[in-house]
C-alpha positions as CSV (number, residue, x, y, z in Angstrom):
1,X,89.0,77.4,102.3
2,X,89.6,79.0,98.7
3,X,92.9,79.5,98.1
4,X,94.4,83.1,97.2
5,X,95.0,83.2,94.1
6,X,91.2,82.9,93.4
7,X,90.6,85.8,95.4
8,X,93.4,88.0,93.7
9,X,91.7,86.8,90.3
10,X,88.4,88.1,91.5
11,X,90.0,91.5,93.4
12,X,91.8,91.8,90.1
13,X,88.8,91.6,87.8
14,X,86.8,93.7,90.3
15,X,89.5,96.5,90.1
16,X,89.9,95.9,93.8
17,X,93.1,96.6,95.3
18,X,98.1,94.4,105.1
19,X,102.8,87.1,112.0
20,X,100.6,84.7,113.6
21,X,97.1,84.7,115.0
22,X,97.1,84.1,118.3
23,X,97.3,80.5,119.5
24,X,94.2,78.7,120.1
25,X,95.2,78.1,123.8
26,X,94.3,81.9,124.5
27,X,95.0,82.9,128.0
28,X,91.3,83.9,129.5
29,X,91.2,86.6,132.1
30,X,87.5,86.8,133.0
31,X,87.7,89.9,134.3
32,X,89.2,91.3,130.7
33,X,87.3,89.9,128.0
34,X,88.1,92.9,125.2
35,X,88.9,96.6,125.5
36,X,86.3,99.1,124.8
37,X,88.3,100.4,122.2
38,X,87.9,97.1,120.3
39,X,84.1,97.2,121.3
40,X,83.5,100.8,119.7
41,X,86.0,101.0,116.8
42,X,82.5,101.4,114.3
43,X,84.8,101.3,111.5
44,X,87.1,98.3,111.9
45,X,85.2,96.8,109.1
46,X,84.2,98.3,105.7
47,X,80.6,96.8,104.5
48,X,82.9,94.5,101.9
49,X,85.2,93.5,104.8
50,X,82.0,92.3,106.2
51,X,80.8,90.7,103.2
52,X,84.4,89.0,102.0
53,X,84.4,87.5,106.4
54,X,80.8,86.0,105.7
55,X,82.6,83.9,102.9
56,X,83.3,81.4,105.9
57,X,79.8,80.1,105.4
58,X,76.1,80.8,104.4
59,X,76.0,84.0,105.4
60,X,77.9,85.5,102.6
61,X,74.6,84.6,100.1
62,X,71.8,85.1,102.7
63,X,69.7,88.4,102.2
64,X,66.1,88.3,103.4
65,X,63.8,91.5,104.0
66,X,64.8,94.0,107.0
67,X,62.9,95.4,109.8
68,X,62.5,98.7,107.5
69,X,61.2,96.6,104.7
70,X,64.1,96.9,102.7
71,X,65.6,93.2,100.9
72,X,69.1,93.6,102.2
73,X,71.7,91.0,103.1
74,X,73.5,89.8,106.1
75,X,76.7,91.5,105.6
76,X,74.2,94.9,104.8
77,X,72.5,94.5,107.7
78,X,75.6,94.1,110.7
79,X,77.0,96.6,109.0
80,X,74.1,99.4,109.2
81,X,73.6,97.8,113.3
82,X,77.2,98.6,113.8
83,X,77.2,102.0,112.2
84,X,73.8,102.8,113.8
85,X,74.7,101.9,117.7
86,X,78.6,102.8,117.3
87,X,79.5,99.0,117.8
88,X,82.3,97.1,115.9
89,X,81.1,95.1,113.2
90,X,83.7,92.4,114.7
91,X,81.9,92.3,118.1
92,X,78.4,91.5,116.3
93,X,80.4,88.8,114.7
94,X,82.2,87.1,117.1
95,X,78.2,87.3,118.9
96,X,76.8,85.5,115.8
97,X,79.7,83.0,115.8
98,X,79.3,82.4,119.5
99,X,75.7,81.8,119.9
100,X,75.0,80.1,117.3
101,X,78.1,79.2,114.9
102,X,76.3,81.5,111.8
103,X,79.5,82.7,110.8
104,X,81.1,79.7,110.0
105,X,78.3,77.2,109.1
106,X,77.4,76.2,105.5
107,X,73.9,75.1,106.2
108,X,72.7,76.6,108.9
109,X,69.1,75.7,110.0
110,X,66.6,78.4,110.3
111,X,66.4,77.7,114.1
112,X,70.2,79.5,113.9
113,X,69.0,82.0,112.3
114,X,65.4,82.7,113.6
115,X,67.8,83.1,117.0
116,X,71.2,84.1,115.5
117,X,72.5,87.1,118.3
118,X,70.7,84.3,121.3
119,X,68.9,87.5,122.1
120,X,65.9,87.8,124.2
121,X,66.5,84.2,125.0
122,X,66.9,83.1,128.5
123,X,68.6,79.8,130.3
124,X,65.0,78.8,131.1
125,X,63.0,80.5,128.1
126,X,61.1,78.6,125.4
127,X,61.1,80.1,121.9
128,X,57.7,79.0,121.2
129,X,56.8,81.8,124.3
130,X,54.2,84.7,122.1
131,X,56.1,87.1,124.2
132,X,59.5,86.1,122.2
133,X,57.9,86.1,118.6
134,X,59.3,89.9,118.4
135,X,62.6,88.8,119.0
136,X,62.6,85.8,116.1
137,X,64.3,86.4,112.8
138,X,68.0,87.2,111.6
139,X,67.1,91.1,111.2
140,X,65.0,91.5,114.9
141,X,67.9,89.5,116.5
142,X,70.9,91.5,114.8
143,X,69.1,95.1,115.3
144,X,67.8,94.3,118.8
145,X,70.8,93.1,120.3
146,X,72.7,96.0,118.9
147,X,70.2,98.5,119.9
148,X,70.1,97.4,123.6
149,X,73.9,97.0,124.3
150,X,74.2,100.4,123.1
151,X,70.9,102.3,124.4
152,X,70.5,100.1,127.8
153,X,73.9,98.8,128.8
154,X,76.3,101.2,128.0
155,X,73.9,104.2,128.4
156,X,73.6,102.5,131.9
157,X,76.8,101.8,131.8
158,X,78.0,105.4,131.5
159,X,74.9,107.1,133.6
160,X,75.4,105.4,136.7
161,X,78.5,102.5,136.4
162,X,76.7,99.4,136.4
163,X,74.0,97.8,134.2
164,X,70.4,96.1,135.1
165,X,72.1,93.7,136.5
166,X,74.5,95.8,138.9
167,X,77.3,94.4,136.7
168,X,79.9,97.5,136.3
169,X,83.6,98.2,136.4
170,X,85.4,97.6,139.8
171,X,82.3,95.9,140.6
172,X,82.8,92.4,142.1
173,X,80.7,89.6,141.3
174,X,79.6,85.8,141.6
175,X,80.1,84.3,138.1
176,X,79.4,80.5,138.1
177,X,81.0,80.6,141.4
178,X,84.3,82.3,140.4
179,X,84.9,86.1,141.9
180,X,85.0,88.1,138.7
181,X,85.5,91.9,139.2
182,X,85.0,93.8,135.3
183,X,87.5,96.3,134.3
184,X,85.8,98.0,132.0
185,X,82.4,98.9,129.5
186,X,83.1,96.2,127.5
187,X,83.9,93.4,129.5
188,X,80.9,94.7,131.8
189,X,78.7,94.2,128.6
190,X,79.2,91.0,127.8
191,X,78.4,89.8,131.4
192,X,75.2,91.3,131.3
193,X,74.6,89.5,128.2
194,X,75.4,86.3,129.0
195,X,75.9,86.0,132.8
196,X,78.3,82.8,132.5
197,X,81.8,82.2,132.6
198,X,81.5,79.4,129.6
199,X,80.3,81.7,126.9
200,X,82.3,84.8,127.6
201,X,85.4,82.5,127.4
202,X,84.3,81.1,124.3
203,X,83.4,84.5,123.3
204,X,87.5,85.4,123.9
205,X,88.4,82.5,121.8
206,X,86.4,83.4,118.6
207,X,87.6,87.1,118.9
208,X,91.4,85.6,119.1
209,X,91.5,83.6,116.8
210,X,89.9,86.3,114.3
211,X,91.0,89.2,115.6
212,X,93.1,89.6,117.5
213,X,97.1,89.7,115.1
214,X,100.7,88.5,116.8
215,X,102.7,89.8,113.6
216,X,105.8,87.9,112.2
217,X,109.1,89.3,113.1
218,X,110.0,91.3,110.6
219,X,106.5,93.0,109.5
220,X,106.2,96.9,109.5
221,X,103.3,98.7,111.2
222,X,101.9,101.9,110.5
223,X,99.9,103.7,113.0
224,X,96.5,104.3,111.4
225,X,96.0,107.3,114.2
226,X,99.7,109.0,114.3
227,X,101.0,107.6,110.9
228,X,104.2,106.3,113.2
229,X,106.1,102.8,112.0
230,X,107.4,100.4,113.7
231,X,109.2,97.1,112.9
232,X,107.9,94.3,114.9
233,X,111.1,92.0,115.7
234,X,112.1,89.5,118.8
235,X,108.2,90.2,119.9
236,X,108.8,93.9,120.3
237,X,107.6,97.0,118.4
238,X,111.0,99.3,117.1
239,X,110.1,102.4,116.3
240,X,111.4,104.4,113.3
241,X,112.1,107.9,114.3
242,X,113.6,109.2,110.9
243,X,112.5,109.5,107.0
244,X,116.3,108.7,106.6
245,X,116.4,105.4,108.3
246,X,113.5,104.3,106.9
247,X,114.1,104.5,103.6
248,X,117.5,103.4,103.9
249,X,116.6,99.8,105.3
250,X,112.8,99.4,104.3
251,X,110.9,99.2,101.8
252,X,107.5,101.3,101.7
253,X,105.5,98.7,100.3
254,X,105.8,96.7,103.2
255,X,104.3,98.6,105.8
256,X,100.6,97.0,107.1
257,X,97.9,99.6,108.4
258,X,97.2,99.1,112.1
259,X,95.6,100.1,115.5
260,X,97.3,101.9,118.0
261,X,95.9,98.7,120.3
262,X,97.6,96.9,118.1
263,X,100.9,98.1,118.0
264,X,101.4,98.8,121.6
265,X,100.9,95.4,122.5
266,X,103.6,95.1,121.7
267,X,106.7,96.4,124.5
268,X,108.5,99.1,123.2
269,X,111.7,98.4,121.7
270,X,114.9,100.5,120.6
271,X,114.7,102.7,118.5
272,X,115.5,103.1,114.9
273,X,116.9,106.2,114.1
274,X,120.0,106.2,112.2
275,X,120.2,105.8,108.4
276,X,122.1,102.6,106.9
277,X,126.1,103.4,106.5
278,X,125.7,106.3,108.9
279,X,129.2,107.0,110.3
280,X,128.9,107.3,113.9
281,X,131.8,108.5,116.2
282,X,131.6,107.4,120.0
283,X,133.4,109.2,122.6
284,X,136.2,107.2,122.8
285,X,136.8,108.6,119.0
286,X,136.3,105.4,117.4
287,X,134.1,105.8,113.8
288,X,131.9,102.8,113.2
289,X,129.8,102.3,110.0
290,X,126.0,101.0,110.4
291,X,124.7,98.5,108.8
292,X,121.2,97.2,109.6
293,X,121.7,96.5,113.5
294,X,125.2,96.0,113.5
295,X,128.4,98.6,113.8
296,X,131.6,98.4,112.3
297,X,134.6,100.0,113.6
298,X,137.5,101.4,111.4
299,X,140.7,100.5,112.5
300,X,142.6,103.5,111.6
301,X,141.9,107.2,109.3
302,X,144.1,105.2,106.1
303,X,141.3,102.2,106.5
304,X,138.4,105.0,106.4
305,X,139.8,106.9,103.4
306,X,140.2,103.9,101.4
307,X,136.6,103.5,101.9
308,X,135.8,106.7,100.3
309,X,134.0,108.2,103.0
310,X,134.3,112.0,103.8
311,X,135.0,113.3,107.7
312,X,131.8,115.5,106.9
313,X,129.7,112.9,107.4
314,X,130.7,112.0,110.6
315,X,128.1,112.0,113.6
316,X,129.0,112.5,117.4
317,X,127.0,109.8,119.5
318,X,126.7,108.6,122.8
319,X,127.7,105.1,123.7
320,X,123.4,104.8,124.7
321,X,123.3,105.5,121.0
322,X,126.0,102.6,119.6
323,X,124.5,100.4,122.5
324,X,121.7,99.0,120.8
325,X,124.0,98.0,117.6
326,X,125.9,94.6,118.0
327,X,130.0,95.3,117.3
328,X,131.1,92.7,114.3
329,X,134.5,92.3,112.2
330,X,136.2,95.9,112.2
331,X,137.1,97.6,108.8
332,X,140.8,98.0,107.8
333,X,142.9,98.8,105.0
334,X,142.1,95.6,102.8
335,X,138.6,95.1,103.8
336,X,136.4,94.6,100.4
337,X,133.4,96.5,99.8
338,X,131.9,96.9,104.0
339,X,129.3,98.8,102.6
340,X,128.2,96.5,100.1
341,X,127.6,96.4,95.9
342,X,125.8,94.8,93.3
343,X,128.8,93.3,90.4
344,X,127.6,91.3,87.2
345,X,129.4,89.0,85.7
346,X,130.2,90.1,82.3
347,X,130.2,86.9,80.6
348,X,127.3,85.0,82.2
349,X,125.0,88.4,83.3
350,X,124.5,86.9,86.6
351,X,124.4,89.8,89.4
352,X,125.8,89.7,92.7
353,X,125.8,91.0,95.9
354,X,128.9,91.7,97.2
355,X,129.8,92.9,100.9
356,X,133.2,92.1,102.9
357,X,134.9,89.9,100.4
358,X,131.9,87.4,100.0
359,X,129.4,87.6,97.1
360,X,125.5,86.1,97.8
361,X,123.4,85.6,94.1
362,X,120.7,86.8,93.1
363,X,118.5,84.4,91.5
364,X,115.6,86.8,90.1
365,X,115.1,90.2,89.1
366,X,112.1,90.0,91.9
367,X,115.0,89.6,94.9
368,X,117.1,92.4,93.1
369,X,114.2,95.5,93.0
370,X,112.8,93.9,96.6
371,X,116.3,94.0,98.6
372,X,118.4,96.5,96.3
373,X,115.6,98.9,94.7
374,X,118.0,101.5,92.6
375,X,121.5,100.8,93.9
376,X,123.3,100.7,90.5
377,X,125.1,97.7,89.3
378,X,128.5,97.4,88.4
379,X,130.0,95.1,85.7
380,X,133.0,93.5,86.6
381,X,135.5,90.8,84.9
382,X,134.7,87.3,85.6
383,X,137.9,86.6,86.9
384,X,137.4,89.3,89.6
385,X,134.4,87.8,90.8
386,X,135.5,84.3,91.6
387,X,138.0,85.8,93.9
388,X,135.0,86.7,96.3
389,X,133.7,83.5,98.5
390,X,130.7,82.9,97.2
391,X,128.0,81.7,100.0
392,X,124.1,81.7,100.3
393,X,121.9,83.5,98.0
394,X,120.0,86.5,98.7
395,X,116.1,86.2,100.0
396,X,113.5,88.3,99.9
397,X,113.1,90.8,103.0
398,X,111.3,90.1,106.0
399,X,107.7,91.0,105.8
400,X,107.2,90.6,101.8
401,X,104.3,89.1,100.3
402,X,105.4,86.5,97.9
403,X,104.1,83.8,95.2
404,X,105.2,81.7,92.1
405,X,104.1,82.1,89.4
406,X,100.7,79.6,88.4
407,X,100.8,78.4,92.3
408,X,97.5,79.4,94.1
409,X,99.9,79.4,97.2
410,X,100.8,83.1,98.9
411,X,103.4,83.4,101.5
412,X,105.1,86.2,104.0
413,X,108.7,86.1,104.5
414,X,109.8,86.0,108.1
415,X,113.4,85.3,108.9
416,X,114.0,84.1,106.1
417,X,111.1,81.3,105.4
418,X,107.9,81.2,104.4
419,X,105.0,81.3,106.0
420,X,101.7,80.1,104.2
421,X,98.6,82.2,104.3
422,X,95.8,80.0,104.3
423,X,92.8,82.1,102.9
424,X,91.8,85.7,101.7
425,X,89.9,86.2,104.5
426,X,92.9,86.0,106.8
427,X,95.0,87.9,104.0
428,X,92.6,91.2,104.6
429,X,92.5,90.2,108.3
430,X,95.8,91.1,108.0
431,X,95.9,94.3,106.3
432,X,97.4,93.1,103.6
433,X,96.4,93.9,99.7
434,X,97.0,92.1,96.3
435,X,98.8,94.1,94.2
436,X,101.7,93.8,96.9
437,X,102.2,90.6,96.3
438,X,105.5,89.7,94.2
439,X,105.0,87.0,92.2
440,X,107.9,85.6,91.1
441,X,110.0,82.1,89.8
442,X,109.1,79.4,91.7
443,X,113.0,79.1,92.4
444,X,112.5,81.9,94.3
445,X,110.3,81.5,96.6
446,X,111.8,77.8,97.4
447,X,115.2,79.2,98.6
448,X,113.0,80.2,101.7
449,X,112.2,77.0,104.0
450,X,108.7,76.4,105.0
451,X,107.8,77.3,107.8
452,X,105.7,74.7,110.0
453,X,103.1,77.4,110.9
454,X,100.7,78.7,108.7
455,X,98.5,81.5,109.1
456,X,94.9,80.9,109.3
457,X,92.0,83.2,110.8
458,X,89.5,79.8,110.5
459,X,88.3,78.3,113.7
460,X,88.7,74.7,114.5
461,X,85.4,72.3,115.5
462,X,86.5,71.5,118.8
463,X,87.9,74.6,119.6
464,X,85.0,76.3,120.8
465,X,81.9,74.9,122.1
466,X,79.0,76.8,120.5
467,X,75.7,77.6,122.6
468,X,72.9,75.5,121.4
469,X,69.2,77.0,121.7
């Protein structure tokens, strides 16, 4: 696969403009294959989402003449069979890819694509049967197969609960010997088209591994539906419930686009709702200073004046609202900077961060705007900075998008390291765009460790065993 920085050339030129996948060992429930809100969100792919996910293979060139008539090409024509029978362009994918590995091949034969969607073809059918001839043909097979899941099976479906083969939610059934009972439209659909255990499974796999998104701690969502974020972190969804504590902690450049599906896989998590350096007074009386997930007591009223604080802008909480925050090193009297500052060096320039008598350096301008954003700078004496312990530089935050600079390579930040993205087609997969990317010394970027994984959208050969016709 191409790396990024080929794609952000052609983006840029174009004037064009955001976690793992899930493991290939996908847990199969055969009586869940999708939701039906995966099956009928029509507009989870724009026509050039299609077209950029047919880069995978031959598909991305192929145009040939469609049932109106009309030269069109492959991407043009899922996408006008989605939009026409209110099916996701992603479902008619994962189909292709399933039946006859279109998606992904570089030569396919015409026998693949003559029968691309399997349709009209049973376990027992011959192509070379006249009564099939309608069928043949990448357009007939992409149209028909859409038009009858939509007009036959789901109107069926919806009209009376079960489809021409009596499959239907709540509905038990024999499949390949195993008692399968279908919880829903979509899972019903797919059983109806391919009546076999096998190929839905393998069906499950393709979607997976494209589709279905298990984000990196550290990556913020942003319900497309309710406009809500959350930060994803220790496999749970935080949400933000406040401008104020938003844009105290996080940076608005960082937040990926998602599905409500999406983000409530996810179990709920506490919430963020306090700004950074919020003062927070429990009921014991105690004032603690916030800072990121941790609080901070202050050991006495001399150790919170010396700080600089006012009593004004002191909340009264609960202990259910401190609870969440982990208790570190309290604040007294002599305690330098708690709430943290940026000091340069006068004589060498270099900037600092400095925060409870310990400075951490900043090696690029990049780290500074990305962690710091306007917090001003103070210039101090040389000789007052080496009294401060110095210890491990500043990284980028969680969730950015960074490169160096003449490296094809992109990478997320997560926990501190990086994580490789493998291709553009799993950088849109994502939701991510190009001109969020920082690009940046290559210093940089090497002060986070690799990560082992990667992330990659692409299948793997002997992942999935693809129906042969």
């Amino acid at each position: 696969m191409q790396r990024l920085v080929s794609g952000f050339l052609i983006s840029t030129m174009l004037l064009a403009p955001v976690a793992t996948f899930a493991d290939e060992d996908v847990s199969f429930n055969p009586g869940y294959l999708i939701s039906d809100a995966e099956m009928f969100d029509v507009n989870s792919m724009s026509l050039s989402d299609i077209q950029t996910f047919l880069t995978r293979g031959a598909l991305a060139s192929h145009r040939e003449r469609d049932l109106d008539g009309v030269n069109r090409s492959a991407a043009e024509m899922i996408h006008l069979a989605a939009q026409e029978y209110e099916i996701s362009p992603k479902f008619l994918l994962t189909l292709l890819q399933r039946e006859q590995s279109l998606v992904e091949d570089d030569y396919p034969s015409q026998r693949q694509l003559d029968w691309a969607m399997g349709y009209g073809v049973c376990d027992d059918c011959s192509k070379d049967d006249p009564r099939l001839k309608k069928f043949k043909g990448f357009p007939n097979q992409v149209w028909f197969a859409a038009e009858r899941i939509r007009e036959s099976y789901l109107y069926d479906l919806e009209r009376r609960g079960f489809t021409e083969t009596g499959v239907g939610p709540n509905i038990e059934m024999t499949i390949d010997g195993t008692l399968v009972t279908p919880v829903n439209f979509a899972t019903s659909s797919l059983y109806t088209y391919t009546p076999h255990l096998h190929g839905n499974e393998n069906f499950v796999k393709i979607w997976s591994k494209w589709f279905t998104r298990t984000y990196l701690s550290g990556t913020l969502l942003q319900d497309n539906n309710t406009g809500g974020i959350f930060l994803v972190q220790n496999g749970t969804r935080r949400p933000i419930t406040s401008r104020s504590a938003f844009y105290s902690r996080f940076n608005e450049a960082l937040l990926i686009p998602a599905s409500t599906t999406e983000i409530e896989k996810y179990p709920l998590g506490t919430a963020i709702s306090f700004p950074n350096y919020s003062l927070l007074r429990s009921p014991t009386g105690v004032v603690y200073l916030i800072v990121d997930d941790t609080r901070r007591g202050f050991t006495s009223q001399e150790a919170f004046r010396a700080i600089g604080f006012s009593p004004d802008e002191i909340v009264d909480v609960e202990w259910g609202d401190l609870d969440p925050y982990e208790e570190t090193e309290s604040i007294t009297t002599t305690s330098v900077y708690p709430q943290g500052a940026l000091l340069q060096d006068k004589i060498s320039g270099g900037v600092f961060y400095v925060e409870n008598g310990q400075k951490y350096p900043i090696h690029s301008r990049e780290i500074l705007q990305n962690r710091f954003g306007m917090l001003s700078i103070v210039p101090v004496e040389h000789e007052d900075l080496e009294s401060y312990k110095r210890t491990d530089a500043v990284l980028f935050a969680d969730g950015t998008l960074v490169a160096a600079e003449g490296s094809p390579d992109v990478f997320v930040i997560s926990e501190g390291k990086r994580h490789l993205i493998e291709d553009e087609i799993t950088f849109k997969l994502y939701g991510w765009s190009f001109d969020k990317v920082i690009w940046t010394n290559e210093r940089s970027v090497l002060l986070h460790p690799l990560a082992e994984e990667s992330l990659s959208t692409e299948l793997e050969s002997e992942l999935i065993d693809v129906a042969s016709y």
